[in-house]
PASEBA-1860 file (N, C-alpha, C; in nm, 3 decimals):
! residues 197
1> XXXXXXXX> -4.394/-3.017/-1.814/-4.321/-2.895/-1.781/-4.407/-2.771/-1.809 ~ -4.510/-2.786/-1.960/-4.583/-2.642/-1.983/-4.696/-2.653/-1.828 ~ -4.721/-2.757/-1.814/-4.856/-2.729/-1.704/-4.774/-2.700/-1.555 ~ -4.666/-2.734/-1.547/-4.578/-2.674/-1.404/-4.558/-2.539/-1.380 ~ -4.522/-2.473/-1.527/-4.480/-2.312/-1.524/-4.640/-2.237/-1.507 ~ -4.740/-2.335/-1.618/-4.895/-2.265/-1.583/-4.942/-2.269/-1.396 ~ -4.911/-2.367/-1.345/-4.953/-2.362/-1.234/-4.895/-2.248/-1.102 ~ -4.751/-2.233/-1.146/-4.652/-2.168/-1.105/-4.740/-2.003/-1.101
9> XXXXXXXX> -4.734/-1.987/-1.256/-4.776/-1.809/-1.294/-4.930/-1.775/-1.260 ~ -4.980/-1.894/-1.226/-5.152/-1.910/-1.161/-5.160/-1.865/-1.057 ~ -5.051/-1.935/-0.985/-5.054/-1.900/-0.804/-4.973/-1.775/-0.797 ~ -4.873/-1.753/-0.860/-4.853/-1.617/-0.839/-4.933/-1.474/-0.866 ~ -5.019/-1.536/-0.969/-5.085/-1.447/-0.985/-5.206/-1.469/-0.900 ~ -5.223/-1.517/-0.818/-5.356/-1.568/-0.780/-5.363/-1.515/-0.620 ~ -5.195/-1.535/-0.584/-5.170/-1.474/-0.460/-5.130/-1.352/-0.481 ~ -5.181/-1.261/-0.585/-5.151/-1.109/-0.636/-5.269/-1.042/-0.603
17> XXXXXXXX> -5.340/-1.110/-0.661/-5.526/-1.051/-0.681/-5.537/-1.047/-0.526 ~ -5.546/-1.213/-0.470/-5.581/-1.230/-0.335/-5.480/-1.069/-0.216 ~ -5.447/-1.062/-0.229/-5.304/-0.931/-0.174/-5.378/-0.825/-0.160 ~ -5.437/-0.794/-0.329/-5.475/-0.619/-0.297/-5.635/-0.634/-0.294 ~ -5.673/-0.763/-0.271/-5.856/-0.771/-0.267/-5.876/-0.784/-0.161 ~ -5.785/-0.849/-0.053/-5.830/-0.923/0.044/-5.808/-0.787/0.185 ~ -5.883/-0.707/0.170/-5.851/-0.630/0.267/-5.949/-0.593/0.330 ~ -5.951/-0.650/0.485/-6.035/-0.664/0.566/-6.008/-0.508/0.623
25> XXXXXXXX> -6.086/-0.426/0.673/-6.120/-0.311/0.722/-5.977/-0.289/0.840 ~ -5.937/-0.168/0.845/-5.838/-0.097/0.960/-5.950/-0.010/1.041 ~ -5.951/-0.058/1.177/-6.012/0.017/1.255/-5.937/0.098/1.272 ~ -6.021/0.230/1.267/-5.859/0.372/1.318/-5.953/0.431/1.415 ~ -6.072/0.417/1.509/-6.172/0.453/1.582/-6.068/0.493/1.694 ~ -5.969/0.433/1.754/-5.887/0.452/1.851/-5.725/0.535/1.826 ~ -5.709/0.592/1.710/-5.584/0.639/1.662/-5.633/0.794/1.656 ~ -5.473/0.838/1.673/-5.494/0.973/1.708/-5.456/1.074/1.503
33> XXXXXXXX> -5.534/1.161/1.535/-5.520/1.195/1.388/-5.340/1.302/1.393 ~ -5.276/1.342/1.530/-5.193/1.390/1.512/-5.058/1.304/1.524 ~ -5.002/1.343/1.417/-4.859/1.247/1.373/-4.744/1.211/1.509 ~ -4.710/1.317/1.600/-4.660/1.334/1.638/-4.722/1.243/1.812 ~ -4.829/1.220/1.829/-4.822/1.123/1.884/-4.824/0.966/1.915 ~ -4.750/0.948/1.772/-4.719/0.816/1.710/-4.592/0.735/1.771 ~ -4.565/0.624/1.805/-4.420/0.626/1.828/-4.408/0.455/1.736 ~ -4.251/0.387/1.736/-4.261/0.285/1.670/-4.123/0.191/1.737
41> XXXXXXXX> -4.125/0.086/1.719/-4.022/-0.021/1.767/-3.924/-0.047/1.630 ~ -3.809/0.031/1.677/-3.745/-0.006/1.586/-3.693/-0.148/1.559 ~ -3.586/-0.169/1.462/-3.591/-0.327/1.451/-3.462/-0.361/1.517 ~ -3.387/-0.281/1.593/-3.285/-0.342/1.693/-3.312/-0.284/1.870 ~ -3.457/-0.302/1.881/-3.542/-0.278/1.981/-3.581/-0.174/2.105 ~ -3.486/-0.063/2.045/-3.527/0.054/2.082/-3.698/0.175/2.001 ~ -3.768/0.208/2.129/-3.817/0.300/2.070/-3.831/0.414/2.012 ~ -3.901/0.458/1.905/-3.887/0.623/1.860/-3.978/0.633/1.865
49> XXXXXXXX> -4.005/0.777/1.957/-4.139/0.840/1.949/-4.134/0.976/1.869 ~ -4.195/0.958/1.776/-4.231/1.084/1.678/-4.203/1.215/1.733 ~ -4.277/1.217/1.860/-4.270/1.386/1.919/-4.129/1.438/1.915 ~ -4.035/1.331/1.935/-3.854/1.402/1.894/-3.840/1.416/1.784 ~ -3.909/1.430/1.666/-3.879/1.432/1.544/-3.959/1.603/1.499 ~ -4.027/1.672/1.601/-4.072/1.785/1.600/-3.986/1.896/1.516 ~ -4.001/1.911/1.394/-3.931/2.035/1.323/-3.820/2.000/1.264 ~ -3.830/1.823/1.228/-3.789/1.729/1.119/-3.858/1.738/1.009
57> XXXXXXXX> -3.796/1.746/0.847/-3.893/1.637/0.753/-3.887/1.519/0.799 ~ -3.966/1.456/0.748/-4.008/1.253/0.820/-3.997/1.191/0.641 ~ -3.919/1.123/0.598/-3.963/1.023/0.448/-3.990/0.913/0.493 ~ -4.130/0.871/0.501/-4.155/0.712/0.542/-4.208/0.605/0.426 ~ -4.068/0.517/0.469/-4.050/0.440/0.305/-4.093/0.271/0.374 ~ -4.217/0.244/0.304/-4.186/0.082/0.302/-4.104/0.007/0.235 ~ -4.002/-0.080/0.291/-3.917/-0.164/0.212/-3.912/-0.268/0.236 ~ -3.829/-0.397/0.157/-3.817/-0.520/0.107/-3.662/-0.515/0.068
65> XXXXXXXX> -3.653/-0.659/0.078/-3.522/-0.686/0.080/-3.519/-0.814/-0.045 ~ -3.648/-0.798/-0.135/-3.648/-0.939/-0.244/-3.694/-0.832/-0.338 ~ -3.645/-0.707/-0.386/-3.781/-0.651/-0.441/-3.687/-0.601/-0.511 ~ -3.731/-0.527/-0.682/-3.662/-0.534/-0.796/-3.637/-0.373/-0.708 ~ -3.680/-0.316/-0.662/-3.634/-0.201/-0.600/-3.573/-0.172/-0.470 ~ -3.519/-0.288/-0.465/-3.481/-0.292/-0.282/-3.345/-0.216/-0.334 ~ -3.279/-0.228/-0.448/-3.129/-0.125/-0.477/-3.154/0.052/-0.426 ~ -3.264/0.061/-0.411/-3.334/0.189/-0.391/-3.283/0.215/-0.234
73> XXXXXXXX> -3.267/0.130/-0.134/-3.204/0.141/0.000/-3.004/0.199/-0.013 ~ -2.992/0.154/-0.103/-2.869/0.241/-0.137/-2.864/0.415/-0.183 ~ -2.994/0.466/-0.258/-3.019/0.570/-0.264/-3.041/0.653/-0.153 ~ -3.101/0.568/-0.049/-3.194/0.589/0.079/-3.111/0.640/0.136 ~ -2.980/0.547/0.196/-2.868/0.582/0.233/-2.833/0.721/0.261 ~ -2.732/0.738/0.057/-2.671/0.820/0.023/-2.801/0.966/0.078 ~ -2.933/0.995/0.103/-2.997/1.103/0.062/-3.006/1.128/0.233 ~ -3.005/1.018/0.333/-2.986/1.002/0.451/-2.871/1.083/0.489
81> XXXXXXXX> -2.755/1.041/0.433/-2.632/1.065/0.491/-2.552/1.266/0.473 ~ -2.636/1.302/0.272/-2.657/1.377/0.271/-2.700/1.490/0.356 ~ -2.854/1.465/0.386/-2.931/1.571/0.462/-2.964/1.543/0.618 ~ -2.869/1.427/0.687/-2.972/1.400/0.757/-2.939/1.488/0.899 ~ -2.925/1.633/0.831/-2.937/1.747/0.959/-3.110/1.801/0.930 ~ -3.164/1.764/0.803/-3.283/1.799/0.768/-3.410/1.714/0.764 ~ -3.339/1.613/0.760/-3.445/1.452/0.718/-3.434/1.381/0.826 ~ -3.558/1.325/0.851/-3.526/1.191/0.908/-3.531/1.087/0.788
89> XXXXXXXX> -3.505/0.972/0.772/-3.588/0.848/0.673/-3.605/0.757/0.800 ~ -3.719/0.695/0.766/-3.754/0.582/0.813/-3.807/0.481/0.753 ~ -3.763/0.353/0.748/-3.801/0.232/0.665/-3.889/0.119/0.744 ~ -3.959/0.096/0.679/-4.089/0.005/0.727/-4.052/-0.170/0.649 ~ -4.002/-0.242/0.684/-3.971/-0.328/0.634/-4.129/-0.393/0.619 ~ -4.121/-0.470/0.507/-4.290/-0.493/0.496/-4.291/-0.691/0.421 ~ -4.375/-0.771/0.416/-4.382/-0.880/0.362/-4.486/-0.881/0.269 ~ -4.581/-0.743/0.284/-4.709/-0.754/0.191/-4.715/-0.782/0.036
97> XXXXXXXX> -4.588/-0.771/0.015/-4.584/-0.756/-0.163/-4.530/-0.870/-0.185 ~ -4.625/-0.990/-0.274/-4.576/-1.115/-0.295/-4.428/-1.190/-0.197 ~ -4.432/-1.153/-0.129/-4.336/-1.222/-0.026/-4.177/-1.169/0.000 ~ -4.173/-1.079/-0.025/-4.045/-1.015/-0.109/-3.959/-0.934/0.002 ~ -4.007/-0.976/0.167/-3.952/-0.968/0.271/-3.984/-1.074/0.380 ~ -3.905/-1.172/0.326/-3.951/-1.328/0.425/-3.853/-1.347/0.530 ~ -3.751/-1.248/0.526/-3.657/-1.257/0.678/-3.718/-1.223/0.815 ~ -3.649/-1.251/0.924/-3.687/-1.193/1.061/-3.631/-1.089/1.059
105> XXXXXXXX> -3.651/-0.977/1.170/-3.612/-0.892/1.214/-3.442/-0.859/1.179 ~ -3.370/-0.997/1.242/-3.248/-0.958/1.261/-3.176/-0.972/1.117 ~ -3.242/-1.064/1.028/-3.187/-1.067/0.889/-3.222/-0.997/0.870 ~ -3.304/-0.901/0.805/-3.319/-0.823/0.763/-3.229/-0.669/0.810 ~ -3.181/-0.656/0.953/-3.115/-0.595/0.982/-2.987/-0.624/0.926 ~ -2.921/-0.729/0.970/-2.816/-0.770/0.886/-2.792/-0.741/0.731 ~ -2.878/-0.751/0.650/-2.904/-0.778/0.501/-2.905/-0.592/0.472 ~ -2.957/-0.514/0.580/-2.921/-0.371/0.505/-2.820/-0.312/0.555
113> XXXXXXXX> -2.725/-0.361/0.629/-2.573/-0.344/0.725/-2.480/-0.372/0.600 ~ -2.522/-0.499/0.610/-2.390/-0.557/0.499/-2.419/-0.477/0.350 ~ -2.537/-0.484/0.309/-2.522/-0.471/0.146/-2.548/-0.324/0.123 ~ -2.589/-0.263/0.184/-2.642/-0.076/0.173/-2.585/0.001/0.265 ~ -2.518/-0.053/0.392/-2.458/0.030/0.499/-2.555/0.125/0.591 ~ -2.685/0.094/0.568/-2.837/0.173/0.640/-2.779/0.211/0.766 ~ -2.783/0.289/0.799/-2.761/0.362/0.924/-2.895/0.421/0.964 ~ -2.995/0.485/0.895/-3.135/0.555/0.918/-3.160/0.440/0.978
121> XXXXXXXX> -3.332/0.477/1.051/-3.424/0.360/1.132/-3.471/0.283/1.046 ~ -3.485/0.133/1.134/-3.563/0.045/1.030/-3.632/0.021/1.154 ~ -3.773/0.046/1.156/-3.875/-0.063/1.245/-3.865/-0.192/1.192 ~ -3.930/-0.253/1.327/-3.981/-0.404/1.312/-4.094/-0.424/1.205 ~ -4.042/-0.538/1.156/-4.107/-0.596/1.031/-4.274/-0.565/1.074 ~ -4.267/-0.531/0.949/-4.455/-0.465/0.959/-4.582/-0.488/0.906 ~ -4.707/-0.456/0.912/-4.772/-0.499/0.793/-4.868/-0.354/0.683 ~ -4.829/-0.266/0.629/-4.835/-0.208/0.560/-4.918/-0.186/0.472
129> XXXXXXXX> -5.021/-0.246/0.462/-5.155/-0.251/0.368/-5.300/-0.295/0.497 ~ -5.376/-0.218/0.423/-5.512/-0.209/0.516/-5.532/-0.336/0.512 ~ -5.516/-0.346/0.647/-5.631/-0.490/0.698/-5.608/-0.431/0.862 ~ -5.669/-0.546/0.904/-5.656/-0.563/1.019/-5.527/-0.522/1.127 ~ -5.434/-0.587/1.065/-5.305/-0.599/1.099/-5.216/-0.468/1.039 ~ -5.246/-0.370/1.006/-5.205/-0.263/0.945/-5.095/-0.191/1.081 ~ -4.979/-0.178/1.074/-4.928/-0.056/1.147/-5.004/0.041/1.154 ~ -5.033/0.078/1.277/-5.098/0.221/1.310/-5.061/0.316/1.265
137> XXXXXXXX> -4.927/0.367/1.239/-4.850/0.479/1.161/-4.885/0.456/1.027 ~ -4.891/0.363/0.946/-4.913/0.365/0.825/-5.111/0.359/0.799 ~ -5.157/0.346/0.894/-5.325/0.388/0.913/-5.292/0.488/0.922 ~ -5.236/0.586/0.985/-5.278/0.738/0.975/-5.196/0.763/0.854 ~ -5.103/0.711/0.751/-5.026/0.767/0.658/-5.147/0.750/0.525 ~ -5.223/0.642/0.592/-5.311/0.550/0.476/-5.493/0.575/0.475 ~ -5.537/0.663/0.566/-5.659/0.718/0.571/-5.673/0.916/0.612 ~ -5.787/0.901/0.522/-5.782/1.059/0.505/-5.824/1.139/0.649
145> XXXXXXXX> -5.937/1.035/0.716/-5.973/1.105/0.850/-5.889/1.124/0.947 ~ -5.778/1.045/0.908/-5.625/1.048/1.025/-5.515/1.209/0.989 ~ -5.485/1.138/0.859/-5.390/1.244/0.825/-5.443/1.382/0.700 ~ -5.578/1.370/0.669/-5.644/1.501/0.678/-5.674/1.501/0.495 ~ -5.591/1.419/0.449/-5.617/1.369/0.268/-5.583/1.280/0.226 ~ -5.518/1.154/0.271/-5.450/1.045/0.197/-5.498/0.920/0.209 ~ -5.606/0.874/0.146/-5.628/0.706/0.149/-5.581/0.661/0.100 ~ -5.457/0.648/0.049/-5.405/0.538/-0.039/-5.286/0.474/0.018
153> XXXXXXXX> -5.272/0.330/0.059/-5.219/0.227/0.155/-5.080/0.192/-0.004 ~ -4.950/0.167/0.063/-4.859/0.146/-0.078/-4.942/0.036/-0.130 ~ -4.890/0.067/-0.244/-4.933/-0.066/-0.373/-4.836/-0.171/-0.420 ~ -4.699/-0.110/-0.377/-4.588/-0.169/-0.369/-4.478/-0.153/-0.307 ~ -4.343/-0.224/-0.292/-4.253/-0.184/-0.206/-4.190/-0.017/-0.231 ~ -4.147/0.029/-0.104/-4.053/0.168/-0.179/-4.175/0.268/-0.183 ~ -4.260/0.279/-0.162/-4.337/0.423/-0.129/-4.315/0.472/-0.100 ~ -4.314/0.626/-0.053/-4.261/0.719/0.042/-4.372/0.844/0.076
161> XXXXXXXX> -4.344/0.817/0.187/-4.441/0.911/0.251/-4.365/1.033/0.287 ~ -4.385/1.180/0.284/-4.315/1.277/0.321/-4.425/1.336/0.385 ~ -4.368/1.370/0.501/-4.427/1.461/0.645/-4.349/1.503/0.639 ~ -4.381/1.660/0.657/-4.335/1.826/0.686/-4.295/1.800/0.801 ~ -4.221/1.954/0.856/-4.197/1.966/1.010/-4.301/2.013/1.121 ~ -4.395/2.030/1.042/-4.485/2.032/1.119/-4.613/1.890/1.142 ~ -4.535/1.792/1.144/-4.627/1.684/1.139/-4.754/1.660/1.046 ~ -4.769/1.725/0.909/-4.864/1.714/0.816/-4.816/1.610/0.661
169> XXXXXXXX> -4.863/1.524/0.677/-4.841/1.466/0.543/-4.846/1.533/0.438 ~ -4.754/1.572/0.350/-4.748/1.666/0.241/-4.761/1.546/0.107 ~ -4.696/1.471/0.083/-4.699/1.366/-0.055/-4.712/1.227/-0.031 ~ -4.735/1.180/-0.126/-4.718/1.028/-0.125/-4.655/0.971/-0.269 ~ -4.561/0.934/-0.284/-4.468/0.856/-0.420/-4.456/0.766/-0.476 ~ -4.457/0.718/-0.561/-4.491/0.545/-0.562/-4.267/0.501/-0.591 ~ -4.332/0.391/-0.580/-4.150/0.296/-0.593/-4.152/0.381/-0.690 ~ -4.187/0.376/-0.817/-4.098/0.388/-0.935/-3.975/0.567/-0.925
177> XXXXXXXX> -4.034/0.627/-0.801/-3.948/0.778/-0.780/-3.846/0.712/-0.699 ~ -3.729/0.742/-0.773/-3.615/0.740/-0.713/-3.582/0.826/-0.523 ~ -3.470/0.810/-0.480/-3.462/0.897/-0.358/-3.400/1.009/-0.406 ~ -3.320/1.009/-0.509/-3.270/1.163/-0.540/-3.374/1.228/-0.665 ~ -3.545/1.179/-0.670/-3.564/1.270/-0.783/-3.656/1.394/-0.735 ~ -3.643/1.443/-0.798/-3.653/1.624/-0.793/-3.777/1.675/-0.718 ~ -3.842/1.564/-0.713/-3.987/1.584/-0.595/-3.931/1.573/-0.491 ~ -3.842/1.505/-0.446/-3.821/1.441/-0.304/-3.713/1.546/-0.263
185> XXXXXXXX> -3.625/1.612/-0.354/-3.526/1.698/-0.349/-3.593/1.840/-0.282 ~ -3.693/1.840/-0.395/-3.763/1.992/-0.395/-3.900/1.971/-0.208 ~ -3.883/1.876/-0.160/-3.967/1.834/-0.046/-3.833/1.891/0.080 ~ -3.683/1.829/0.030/-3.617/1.860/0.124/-3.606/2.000/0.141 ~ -3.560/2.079/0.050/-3.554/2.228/0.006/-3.650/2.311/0.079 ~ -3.755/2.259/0.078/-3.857/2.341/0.074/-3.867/2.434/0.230 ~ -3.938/2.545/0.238/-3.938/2.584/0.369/-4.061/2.549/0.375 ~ -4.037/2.526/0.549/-4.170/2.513/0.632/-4.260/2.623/0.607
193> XXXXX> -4.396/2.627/0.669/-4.526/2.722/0.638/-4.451/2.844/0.736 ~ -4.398/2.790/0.862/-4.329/2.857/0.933/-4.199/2.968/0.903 ~ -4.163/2.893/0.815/-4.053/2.959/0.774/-4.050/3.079/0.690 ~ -4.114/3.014/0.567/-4.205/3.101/0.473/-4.269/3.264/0.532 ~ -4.302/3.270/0.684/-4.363/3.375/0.684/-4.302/3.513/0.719
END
């Protein structure tokens, strides 16, 4: 039994290392560095193209549906339902983080209907960390020559990306920030550069 649980916490840990080492290069040679000509397949198979989101905030959250923070889609919700004359959210359903989104499309649709009531977009299941296979939207969320300062690809589920209304990546959050904490509040609040003048 001790050498079952060792083998167990080996491979989990082993398929941890392998996760954030194994990252084969994102070509972005062909991606456009402006946000707004991005578009994405949502996960009940309609498209959104960014350019309607012109003089929106954008929160782009990778999520999971196995993940000690997937309760965080209930926050998502409530901050959705709140503002969403001001916000868009959009959720990136992702499998990159130890496995912790192993449904299809439609479970996973199902699974944030029934237990969170998600009404915001969910794209099609994605892949969210630099490699090869990287969503193009999250290459420009995830390299600096795209979106003008940000190399850093999530590290875990629940990131959030906040784009201004003017299509500029302003932050990046890790899971552990809630959807109602005071960064993300003070992001909604905030006036545009536009506005400001």
């Amino acid at each position: 039994m001790k050498y079952l649980v060792f083998i167990i916490i080996f491979v989990v840990l082993l398929s941890f290392v392998f996760s954030f080492f194994n990252n084969n290069d994102t070509n972005i040679d062909n991606l456009s560095s402006n946000f707004y000509d991005y578009s994405v397949e949502l996960i009940n198979g309609e498209k959104l193209d960014f350019n309607k989101l012109k003089g929106k905030k954008i929160i782009i959250v990778n999520v999971a549906s196995k993940c000690g923070y997937t309760p965080q889609y209930s926050g998502l919700q409530k901050l959705y339902e709140k503002f969403n004359n001001e916000i868009e959210i959009i959720g990136f359903p992702a499998n990159d983080f130890l496995w912790q989104e192993p449904g299809k499309n439609k479970d996973i649709q199902t699974f944030c209907n029934v237990n969170y009531g998600v009404t915001f977009p969910l794209v099609e299941k994605s892949v969210v960390k630099k490699n090869k296979d990287q969503h193009p939207l999250f290459s420009w969320l995830s390299h600096k020559d795209l979106n003008g300062w940000n190399d850093a690809a999530p590290g875990w589920n629940f990131y959030k990306y906040l784009v201004d209304e003017e299509g500029r990546l302003i932050s990046v959050h890790s899971s552990k920030i809630k959807p109602f904490d005071e960064q993300i509040l003070n992001f909604i609040d905030s006036k545009s550069s536009n506005e400001a003048k």
